[in-house]
C-alpha positions in Angstrom: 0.0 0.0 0.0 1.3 3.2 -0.9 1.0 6.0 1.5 3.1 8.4 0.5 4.9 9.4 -2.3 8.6 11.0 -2.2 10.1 13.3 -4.9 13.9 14.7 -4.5 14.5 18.0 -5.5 18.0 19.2 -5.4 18.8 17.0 -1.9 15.4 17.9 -1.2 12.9 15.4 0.6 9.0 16.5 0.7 6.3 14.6 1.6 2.9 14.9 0.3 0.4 13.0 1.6 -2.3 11.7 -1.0 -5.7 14.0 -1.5 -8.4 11.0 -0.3 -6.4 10.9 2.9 -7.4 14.7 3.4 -10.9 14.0 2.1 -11.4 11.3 4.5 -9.8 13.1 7.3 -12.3 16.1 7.0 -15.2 13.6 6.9 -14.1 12.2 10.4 -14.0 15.7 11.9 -17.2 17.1 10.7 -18.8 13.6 12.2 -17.4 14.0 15.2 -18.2 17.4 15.9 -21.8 16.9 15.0 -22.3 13.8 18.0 -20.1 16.1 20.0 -22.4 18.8 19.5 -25.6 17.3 19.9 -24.7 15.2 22.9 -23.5 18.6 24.9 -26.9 20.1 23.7 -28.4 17.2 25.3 -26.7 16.9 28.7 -27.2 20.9 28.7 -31.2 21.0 28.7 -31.4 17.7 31.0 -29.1 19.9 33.6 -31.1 23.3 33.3 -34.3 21.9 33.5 -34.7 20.6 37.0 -33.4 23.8 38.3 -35.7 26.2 35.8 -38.5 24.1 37.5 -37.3 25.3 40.7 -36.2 28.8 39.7 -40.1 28.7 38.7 -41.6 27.3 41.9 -39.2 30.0 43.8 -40.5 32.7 42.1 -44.0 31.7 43.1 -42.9 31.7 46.5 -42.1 34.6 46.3 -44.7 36.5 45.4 -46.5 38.6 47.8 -49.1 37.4 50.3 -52.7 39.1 49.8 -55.1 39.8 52.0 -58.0 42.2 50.5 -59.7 42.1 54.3 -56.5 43.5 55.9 -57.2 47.3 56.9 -54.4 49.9 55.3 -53.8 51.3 58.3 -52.9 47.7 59.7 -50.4 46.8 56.9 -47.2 48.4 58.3 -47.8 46.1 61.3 -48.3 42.8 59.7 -44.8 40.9 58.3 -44.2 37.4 56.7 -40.6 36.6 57.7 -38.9 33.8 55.9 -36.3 32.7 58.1 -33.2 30.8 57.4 -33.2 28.2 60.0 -36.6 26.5 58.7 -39.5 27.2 56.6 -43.1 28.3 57.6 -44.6 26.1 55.0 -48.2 26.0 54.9 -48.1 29.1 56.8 -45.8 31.5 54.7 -48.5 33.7 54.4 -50.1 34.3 57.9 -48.6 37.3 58.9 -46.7 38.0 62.0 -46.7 41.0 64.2 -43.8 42.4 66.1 -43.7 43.4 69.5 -41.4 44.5 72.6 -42.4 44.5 76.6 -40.4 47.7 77.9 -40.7 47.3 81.6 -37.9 47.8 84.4 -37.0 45.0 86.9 -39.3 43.5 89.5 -42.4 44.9 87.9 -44.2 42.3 87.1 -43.0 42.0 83.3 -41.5 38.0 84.0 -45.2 36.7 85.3 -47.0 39.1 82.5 -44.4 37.3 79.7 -45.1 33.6 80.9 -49.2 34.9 80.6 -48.3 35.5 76.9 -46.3 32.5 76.0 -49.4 30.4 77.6 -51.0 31.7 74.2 -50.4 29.3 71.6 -49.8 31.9 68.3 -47.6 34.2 70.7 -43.5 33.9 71.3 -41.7 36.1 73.6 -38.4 35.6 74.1 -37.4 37.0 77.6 -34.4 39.8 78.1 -32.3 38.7 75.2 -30.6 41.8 75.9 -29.2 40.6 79.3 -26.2 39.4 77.5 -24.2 42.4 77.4 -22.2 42.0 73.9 -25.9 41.9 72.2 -26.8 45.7 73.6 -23.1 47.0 72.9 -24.1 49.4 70.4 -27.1 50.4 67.7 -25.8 48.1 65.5 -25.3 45.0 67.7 -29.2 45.8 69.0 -30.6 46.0 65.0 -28.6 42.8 64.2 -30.2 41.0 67.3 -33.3 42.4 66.6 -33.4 41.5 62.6 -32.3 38.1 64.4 -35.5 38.0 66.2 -38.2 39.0 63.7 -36.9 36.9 61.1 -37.7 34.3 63.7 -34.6 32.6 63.5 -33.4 33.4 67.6 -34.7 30.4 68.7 -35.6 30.0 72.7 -37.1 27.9 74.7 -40.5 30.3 73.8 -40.3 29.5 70.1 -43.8 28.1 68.7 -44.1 26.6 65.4 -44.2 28.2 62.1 -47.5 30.0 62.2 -46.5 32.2 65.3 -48.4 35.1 65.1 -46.7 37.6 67.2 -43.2 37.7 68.1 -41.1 39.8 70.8 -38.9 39.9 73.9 -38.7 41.4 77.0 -36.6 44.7 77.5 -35.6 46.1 80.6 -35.0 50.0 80.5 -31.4 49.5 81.5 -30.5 47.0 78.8 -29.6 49.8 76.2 -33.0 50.8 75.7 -32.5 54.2 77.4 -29.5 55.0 75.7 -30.3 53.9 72.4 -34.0 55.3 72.3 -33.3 57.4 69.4 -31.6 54.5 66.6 -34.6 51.9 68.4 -37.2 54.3 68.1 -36.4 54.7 64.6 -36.2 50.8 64.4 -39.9 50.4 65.5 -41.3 52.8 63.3 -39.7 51.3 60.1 -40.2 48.1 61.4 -43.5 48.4 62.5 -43.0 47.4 65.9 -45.5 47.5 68.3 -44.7 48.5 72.5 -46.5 47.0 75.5 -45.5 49.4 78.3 -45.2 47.2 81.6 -45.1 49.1 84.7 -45.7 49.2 88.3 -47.7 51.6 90.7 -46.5 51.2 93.3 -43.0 52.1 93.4 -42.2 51.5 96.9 -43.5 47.8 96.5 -41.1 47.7 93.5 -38.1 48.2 95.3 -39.0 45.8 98.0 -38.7 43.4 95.9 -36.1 44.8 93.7 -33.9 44.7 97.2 -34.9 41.2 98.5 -33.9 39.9 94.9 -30.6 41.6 94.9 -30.0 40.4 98.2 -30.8 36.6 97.1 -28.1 36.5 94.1 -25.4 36.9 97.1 -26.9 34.6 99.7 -29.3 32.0 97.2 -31.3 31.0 99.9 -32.9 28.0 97.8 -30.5 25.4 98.5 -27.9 27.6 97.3 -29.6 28.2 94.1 -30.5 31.9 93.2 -33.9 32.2 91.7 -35.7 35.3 90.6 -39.3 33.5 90.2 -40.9 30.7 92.0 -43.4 28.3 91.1 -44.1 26.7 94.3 -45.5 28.9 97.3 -42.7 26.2 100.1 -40.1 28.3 97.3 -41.7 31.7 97.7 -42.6 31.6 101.4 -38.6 30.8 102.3 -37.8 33.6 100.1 -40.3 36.0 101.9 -38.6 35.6 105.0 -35.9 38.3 104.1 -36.9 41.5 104.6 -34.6 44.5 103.3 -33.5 47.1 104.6 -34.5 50.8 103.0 -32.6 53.4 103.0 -35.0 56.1 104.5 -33.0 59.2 103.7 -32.4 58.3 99.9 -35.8 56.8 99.8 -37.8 60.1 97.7 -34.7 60.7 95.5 -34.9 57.0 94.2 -38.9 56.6 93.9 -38.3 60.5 92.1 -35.3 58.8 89.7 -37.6 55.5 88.8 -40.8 57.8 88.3 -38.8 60.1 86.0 -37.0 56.8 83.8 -40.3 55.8 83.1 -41.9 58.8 81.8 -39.1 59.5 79.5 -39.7 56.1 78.4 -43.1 57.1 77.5 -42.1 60.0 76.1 -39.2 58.4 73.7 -41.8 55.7 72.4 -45.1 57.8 72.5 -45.3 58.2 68.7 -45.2 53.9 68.7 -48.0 52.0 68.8 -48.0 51.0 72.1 -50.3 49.7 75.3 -49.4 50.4 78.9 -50.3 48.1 81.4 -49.9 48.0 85.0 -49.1 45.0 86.9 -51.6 45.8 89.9 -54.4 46.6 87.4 -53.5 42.9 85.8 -54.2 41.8 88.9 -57.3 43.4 90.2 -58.7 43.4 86.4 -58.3 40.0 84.3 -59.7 41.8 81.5 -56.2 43.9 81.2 -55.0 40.5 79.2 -58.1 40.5 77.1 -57.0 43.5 76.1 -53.3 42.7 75.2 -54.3 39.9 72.8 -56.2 42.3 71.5 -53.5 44.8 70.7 -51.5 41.5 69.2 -54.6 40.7 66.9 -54.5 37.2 68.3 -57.8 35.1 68.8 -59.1 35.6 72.8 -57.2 32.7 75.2 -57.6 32.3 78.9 -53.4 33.1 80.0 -52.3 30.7 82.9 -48.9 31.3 84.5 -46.9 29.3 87.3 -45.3 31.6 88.5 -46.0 32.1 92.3 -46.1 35.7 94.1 -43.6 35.9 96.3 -43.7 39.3 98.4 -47.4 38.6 99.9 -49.2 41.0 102.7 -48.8 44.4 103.6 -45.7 46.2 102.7 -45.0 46.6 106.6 -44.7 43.5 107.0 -41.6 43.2 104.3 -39.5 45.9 105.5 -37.0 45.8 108.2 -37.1 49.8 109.0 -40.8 49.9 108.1 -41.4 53.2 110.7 -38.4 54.8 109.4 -39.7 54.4 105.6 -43.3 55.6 107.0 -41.8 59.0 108.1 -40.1 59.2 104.8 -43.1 59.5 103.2 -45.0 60.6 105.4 -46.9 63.8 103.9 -45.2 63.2 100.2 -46.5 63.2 96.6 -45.3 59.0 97.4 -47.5 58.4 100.6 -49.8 56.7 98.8 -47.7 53.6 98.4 -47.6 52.6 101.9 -51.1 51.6 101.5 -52.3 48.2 100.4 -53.4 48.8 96.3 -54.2 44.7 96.0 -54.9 42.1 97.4 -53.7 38.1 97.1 
């Protein structure tokens, strides 16, 4: 067989292969380019169609939940969340509401959040802004808070995915007071709603304020501090300490607390917000008909276990009680060494 064919030219060699082989040669590539091409084609449109199904399905996610019975004026309030540590399925589109309990220590805000989270479409996630690092500055409190209403902080007070109404409980002194301004601004974009938790009786307040201080040194529960009981053996053996008041700074503290909370009132007024007190809760059961009805969630009867712990007259909690009696004796604060409730 004769494949090529050599010619000398002047000590010359070329080589010049025949014109079928060329002919042939071309043949094999065009072939091969044509599979080639319509096998990538084909591997292509199997890859891209299973996710262009799912780009699709996504997008229909992703439209916007409507509700033609929803009010305008309620829309700024109501919020569908799609949180990153699990989805809300079926209930993507039940909107959620957002809300914070402002109160200040030892006024009754712990027994009125356990009331809430007895409701089954409510979550409130205690002081999440005890941890210090979390309240550091505006933007540590917005991240937190983003945290939150996207319903990815995840407590012991989580419900499922059709929660209803989300919040926490804020203490005055956990950066709320010195943020006001960047978390007032917060609310209002965010459409968060305030329920203002406060107590009367100021004097009672610090009673207990003072036993509980007093209890994080000495945990008098089997050396176990505890800020709320659920059994009254529990309450009664912390009862039995009774503070000491400090007469002669007595008025300048009641005045300081008094003047912390309507500044906080002030700060927040332009919120939509609720203000509860903890001895009208008491005297008046229908004080929590009227907090589910600020969260637009369906009526519930609210149980708590927590157990009162400072029960009686205040006389009978105070070491120096005629020494606090001539304090305010004749004051705008006189008032509060008379019994408000009763237990």
């Amino acid at each position: 067989m004769a494949f090529n064919r050599c010619f000398f030219n002047k000590g010359s060699l070329i080589f010049k292969p025949p014109k079928k082989s060329i002919w042939w040669l071309r043949m094999v590539v065009w072939m091969f380019s044509i599979v080639c091409g319509v096998y990538i084609c084909y591997v292509s449109l199997r890859q891209i169609s299973a996710p262009s199904s799912g780009r699709l399905s996504r997008v229909e996610l992703a439209r916007p939940c409507k509700n033609p019975r929803i009010e305008p004026s309620e829309k700024p309030f109501l919020h569908y969340p799609k949180p990153k540590t699990f989805s809300r399925a079926e209930c993507e589109c039940n909107p959620v509401r957002y809300f914070a309990i402002l109160s200040m220590q030892r006024s009754g805000s712990g027994w009125f959040e356990t009331l809430l989270n007895s409701h089954i479409n409510i979550s409130s996630n205690g002081e999440i802004f005890s941890v210090k690092p979390r309240r550091a500055n505006a933007s540590t409190i917005v991240e937190t808070l983003d945290k939150l209403y996207n319903l990815d902080f995840l407590t012991s007070a989580s419900k499922n995915e059709c929660t209803a109404a989300v919040g926490l409980k804020w203490m005055l002194n956990q950066g709320v007071m010195l943020h006001h301004e960047e978390i007032l601004e917060y609310f209002m974009s965010r459409g968060v709603s305030i329920i203002f938790v406060f107590r009367r009786n100021l004097l009672r307040r610090m009673i207990s304020d003072l036993a509980n201080s007093y209890d994080k040194n000495a945990k008098l529960l089997n050396g176990t501090h505890k800020s709320h009981v659920h059994s009254l053996v529990e309450a009664e053996i912390l009862a039995r300490y009774k503070p000491t008041i400090n007469a002669a700074m007595l008025i300048a503290n009641l005045r300081q607390v008094e003047e912390t909370v309507t500044k906080a009132l002030e700060y927040f007024k332009s919120t939509r917000h609720i203000v509860l007190y903890y001895e009208d809760i008491i005297k008046n059961q229908t004080k929590l008909i009227d907090a589910q009805d600020f969260l637009r969630v369906p009526r519930m009867e609210l149980v708590s276990h927590h157990v009162k712990i400072h029960r009686g007259s205040s006389s009978s909690l105070v070491e120096n009680w005629v020494d606090v009696e001539k304090a305010l004796a004749g004051t705008s604060y006189e008032s509060f060494l008379e019994e408000d409730y009763k237990m």
